[in-house]
C-alpha positions as CSV (number, residue, x, y, z in Angstrom):
1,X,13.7,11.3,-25.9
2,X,10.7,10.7,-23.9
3,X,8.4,13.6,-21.9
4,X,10.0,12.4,-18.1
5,X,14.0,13.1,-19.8
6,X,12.6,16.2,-21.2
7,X,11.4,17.0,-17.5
8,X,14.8,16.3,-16.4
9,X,13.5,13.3,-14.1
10,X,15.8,10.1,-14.7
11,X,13.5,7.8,-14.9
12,X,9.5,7.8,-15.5
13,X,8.1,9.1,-12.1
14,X,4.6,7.5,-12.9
15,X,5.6,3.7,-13.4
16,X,2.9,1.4,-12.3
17,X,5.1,-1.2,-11.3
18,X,4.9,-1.4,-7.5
19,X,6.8,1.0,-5.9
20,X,8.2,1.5,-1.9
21,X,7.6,4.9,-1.4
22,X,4.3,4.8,-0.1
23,X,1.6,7.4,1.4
24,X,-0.2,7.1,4.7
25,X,1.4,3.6,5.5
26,X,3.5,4.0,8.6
27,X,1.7,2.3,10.8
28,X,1.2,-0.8,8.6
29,X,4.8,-1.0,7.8
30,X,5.3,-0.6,11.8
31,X,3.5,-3.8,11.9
32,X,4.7,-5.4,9.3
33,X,8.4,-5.2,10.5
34,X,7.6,-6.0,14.6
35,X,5.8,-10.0,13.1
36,X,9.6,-10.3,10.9
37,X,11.4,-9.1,13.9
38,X,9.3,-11.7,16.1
39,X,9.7,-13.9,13.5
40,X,6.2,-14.7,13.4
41,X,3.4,-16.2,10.0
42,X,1.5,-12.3,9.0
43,X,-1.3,-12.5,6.7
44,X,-1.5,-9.0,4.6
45,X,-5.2,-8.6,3.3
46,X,-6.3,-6.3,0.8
47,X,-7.8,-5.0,-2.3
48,X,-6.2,-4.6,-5.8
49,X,-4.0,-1.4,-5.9
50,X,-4.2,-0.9,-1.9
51,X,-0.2,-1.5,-1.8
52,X,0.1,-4.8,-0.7
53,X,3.1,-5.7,-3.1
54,X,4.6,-2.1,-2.9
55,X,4.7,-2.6,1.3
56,X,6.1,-6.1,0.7
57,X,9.2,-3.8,-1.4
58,X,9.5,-1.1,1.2
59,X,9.8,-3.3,4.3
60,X,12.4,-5.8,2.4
61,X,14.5,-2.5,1.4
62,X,14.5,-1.3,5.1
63,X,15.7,-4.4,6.1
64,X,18.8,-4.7,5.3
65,X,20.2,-6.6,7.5
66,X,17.5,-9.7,6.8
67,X,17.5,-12.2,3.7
68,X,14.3,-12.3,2.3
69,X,13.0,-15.3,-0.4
70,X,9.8,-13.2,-2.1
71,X,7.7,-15.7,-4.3
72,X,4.7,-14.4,-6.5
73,X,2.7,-17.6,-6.6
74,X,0.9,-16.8,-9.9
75,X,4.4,-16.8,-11.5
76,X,5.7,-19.5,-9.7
77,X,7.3,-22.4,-12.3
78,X,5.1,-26.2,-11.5
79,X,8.6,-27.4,-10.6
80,X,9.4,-24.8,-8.0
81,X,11.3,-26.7,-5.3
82,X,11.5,-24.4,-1.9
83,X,14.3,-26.7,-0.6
84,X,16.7,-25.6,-3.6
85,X,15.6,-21.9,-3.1
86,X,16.7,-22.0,0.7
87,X,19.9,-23.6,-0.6
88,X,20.6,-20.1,-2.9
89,X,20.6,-18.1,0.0
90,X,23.6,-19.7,1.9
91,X,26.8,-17.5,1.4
92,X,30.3,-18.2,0.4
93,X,31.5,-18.8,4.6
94,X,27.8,-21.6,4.8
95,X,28.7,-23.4,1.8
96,X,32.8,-23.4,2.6
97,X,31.2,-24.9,6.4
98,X,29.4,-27.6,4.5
99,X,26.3,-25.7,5.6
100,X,22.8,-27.2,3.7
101,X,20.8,-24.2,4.9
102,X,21.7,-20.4,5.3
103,X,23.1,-19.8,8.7
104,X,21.1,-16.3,8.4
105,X,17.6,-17.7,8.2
106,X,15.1,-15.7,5.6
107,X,11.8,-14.2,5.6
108,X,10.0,-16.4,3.6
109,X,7.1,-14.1,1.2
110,X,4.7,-15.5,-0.8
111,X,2.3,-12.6,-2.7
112,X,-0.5,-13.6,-4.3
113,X,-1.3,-16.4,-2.1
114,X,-4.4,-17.5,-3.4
115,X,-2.7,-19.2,-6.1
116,X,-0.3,-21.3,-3.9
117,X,-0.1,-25.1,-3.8
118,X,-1.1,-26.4,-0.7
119,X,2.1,-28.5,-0.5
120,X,3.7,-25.5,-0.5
121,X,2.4,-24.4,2.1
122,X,2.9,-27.3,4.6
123,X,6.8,-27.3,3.5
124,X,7.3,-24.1,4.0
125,X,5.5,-24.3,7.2
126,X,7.6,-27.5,8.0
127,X,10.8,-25.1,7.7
128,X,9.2,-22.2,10.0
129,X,8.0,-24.5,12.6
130,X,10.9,-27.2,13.4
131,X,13.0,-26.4,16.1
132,X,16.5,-27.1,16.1
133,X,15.8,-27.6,12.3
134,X,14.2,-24.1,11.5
135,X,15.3,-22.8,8.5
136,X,12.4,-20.0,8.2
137,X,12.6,-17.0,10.1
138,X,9.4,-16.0,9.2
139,X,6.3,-16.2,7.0
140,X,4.6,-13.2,5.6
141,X,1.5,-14.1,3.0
142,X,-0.2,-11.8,0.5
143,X,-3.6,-11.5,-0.9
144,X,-7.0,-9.9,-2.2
145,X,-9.4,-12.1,-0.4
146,X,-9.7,-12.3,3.0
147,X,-10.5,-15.5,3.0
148,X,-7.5,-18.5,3.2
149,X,-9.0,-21.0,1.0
150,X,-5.8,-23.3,0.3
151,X,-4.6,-23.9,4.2
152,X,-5.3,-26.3,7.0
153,X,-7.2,-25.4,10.2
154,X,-3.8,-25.7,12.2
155,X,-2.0,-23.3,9.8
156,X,-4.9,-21.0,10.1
157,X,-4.4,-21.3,14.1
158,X,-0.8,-20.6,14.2
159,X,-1.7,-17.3,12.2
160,X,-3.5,-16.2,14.7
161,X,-5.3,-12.9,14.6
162,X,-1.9,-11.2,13.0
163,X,-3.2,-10.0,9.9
164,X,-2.6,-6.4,8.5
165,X,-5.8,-5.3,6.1
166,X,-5.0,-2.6,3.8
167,X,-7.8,-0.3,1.8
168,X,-7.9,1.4,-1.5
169,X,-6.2,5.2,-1.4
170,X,-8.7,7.7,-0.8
171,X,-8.4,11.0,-3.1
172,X,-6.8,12.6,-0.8
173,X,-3.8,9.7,-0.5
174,X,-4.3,10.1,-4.5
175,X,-3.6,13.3,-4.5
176,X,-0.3,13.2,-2.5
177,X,1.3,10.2,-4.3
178,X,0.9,12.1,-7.7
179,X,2.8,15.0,-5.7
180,X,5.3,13.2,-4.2
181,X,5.7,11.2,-7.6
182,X,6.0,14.4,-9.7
183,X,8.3,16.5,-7.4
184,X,11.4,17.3,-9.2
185,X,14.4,18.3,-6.8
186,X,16.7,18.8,-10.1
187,X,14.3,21.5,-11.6
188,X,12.7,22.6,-8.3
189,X,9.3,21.7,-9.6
190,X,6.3,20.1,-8.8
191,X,4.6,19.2,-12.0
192,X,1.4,17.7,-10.4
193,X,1.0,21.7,-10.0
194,X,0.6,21.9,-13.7
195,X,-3.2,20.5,-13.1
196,X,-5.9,22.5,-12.1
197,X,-7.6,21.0,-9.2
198,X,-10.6,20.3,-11.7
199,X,-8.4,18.1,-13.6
200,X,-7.0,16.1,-10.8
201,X,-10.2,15.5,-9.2
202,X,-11.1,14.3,-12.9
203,X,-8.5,12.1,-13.4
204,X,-8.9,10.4,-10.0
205,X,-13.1,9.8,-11.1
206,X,-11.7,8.5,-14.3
207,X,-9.2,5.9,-12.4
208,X,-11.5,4.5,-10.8
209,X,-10.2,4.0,-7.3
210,X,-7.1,2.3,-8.9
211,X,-4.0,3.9,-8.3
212,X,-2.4,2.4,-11.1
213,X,-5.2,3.6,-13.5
214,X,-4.2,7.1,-12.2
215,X,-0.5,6.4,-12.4
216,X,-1.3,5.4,-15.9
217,X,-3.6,8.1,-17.3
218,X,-1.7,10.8,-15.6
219,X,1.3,9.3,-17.7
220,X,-0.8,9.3,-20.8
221,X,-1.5,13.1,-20.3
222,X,2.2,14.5,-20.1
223,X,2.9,12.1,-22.8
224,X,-0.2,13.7,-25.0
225,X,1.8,16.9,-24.5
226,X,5.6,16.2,-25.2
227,X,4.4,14.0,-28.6
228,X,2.3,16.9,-29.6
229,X,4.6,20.0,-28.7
230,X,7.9,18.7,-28.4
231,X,10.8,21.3,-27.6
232,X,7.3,23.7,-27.9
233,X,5.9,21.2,-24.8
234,X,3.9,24.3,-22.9
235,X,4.3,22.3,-19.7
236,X,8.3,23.3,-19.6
237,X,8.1,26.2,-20.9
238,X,4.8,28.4,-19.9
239,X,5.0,29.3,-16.4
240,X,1.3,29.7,-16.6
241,X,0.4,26.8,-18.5
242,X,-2.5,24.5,-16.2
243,X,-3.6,21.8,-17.7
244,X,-7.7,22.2,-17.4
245,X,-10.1,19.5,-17.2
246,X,-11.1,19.8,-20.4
247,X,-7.8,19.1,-21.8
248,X,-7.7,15.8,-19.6
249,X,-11.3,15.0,-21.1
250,X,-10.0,15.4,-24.9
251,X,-7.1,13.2,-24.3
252,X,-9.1,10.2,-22.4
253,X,-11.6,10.0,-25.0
254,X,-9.6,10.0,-27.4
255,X,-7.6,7.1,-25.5
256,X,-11.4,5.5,-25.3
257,X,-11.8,5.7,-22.0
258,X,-15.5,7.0,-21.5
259,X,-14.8,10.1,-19.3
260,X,-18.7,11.0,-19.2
261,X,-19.6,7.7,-17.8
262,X,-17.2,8.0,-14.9
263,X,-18.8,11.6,-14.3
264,X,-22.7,10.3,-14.2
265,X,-21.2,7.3,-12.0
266,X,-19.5,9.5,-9.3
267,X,-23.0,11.9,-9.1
268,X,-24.8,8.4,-8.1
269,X,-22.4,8.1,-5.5
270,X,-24.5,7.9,-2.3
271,X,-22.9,8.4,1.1
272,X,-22.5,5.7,3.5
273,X,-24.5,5.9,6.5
274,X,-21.6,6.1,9.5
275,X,-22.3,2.5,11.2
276,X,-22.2,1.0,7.7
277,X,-18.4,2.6,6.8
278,X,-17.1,1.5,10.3
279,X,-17.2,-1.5,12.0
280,X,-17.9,-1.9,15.8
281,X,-14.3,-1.8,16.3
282,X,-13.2,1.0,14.1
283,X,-16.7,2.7,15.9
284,X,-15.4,2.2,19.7
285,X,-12.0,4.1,18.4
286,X,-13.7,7.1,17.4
287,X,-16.2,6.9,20.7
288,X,-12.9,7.1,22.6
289,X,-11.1,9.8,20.5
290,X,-14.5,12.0,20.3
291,X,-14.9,11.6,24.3
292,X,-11.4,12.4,25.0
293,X,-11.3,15.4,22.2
294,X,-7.4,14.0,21.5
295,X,-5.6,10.6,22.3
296,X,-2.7,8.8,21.0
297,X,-2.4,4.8,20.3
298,X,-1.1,4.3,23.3
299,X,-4.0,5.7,25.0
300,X,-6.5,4.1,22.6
301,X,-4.6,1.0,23.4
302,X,-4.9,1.3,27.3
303,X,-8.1,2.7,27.3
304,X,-10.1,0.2,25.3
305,X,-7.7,-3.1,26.4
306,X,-6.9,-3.4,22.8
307,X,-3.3,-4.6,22.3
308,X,-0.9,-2.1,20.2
309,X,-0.5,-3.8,17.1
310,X,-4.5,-4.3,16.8
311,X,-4.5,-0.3,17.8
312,X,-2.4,0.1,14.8
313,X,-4.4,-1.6,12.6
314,X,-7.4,0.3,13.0
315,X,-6.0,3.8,13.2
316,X,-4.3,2.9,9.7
317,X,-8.1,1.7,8.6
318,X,-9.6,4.9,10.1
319,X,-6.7,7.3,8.3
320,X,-7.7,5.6,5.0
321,X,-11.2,5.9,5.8
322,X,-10.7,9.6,6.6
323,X,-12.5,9.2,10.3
324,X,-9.2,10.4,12.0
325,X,-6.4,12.6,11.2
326,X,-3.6,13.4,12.6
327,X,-3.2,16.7,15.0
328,X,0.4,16.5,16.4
329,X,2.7,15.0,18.6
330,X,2.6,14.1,22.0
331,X,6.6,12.5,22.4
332,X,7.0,10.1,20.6
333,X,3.8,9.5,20.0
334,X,1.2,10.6,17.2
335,X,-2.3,12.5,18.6
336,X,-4.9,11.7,16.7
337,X,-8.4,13.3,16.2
338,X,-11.9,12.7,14.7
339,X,-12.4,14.5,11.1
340,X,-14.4,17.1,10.9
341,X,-17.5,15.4,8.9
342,X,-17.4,12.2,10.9
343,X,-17.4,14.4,14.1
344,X,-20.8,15.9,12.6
345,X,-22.0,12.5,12.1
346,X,-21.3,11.3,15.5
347,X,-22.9,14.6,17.2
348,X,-26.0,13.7,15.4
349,X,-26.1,10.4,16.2
């Protein structure tokens, strides 16, 4: 047995591996599905652990109804031939019709796109582009850097400002994806309650910004516990069992991660003046939220002559950046407002 069957979960809650249930990625995933349904090229930009491979899952698991082709280039075999991949996606009715291509044309994904051969690139562009020839529905592209290093000029022009940047989880996003991992509906239980708030504000120090780090140490601590205690595992069985910080420190170090130097590095942390944690766009958002005390995207949209999806983009920046929150609903509609300590800031300014 292993501690997540002991827990009565059926499989391991915190696996690493990317995962489609996501925190605090609506709008994103808005986005994300309005390029495919346009079929239009969408660049996805961010940094390691943000969620760019797990959004990638989601959106293909919504979509039901689409076929998608996902390539990770870094894995991608020197032989690779796109034109045979295309030809594995026509069903049994395409290939009985002499059909070369799939009569339902796929969304074409390529994740970790740094690492893609240029000719690669112009083929599958090739296949989006040609007209009574298209074989692409769309192309969506995934990577750390924002910069496109292994494209032309024109491809970079047909992409067009439709880029969706995503940021590192906050603590608070950290937070709610340990509870939302470690929520048992079987037991009625939610074993991220098991941690003093100490020792999740640890852990998160200790991970570093990296989800998967947390993901992982978490894993190592309710692991510590059932190898230890077995059947005796105080986690099941004391109702007032917490697992302190101090416990979370003994286990780390002996694991070798250095828990004291994550400590000293977080009391360096400085904060970041406010015009150096927003950009001028992300700035004129808040302006027009703080002047109008509420406002949803659509009024952000109309107000600053800022199309929807660009809208979108920065609230889901400014959510991550905790600069807004949300307040309610106005219809259909989210209202948004300016966090408390970003208000301050502003006033003062």
């Amino acid at each position: 047995m292993v501690w997540y069957k002991q827990l009565k979960f059926d499989e391991n809650p915190l696996d690493s591996r990317p995962n489609p249930n996501l925190i605090n990625m609506e709008d994103q995933e808005e986005q994300l599905i309005n390029h495919i349904s346009k079929e239009e090229i969408c660049f996805i930009n961010g940094p390691t652990g943000s969620g760019k491979t797990s959004l990638l899952l989601k959106v293909k698991k919504k979509l039901k109804d689409h076929k998608f082709i996902y390539l990770d280039a870094d894995d991608l075999p020197k032989n690779f031939d796109l034109e045979e991949e295309l030809k594995k996606q026509r069903n049994f009715f395409d290939m009985l019709t002499l059909k070369k291509y799939p009569s339902k044309k796929p969304v074409l994904i390529i994740d970790e796109f740094q690492a893609t051969d240029p000719n690669l690139v112009l083929k599958a562009r090739s296949k989006w582009e040609a007209n009574e020839q298209r074989t692409l529905r769309s192309i969506i592209i995934a990577q750390i850097d924002k910069h496109l290093s292994n494209t032309s000029g024109s491809f970079k022009e047909r992409l067009g400002k439709r880029m969706i940047s995503l940021n590192i989880i906050d603590n608070k996003g950290m937070k709610d994806m340990l509870k939302m991992r470690l929520n048992n509906t079987r037991t009625k239980t939610n074993y991220a309650d098991k941690f003093t708030e100490e020792a999740i504000n640890l852990l998160i120090k200790c991970a570093d910004n990296s989800p998967r780090r947390l993901l992982e140490y978490t894993d190592l601590i309710f692991d510590f516990h059932y190898t230890k205690f077995k059947h005796l595992n105080p986690i099941l069985k004391g109702k007032d069992y917490r697992i302190s910080h101090f416990v979370i420190e003994d286990i780390l170090n002996d694991r070798g991660i250095i828990v004291e130097e994550f400590k000293k590095k977080d009391l360096r942390n400085k904060r970041i003046p406010f015009d150096e944690k927003f950009d001028e766009e992300e700035r004129k958002v808040l302006q027009f939220v703080l002047e109008h005390d509420y406002a949803t995207s659509k009024e952000i949209s109309q107000g600053l002559e800022m199309s929807p999806v660009k809208v979108g983009t920065l609230i889901g920046t400014l959510k991550l950046k905790e600069g807004i929150v949300v307040s309610g609903r106005r219809g259909k509609y989210k209202v948004y407002e300016i966090s408390p300590g970003v208000k301050r800031a502003m006033i003062k300014e």
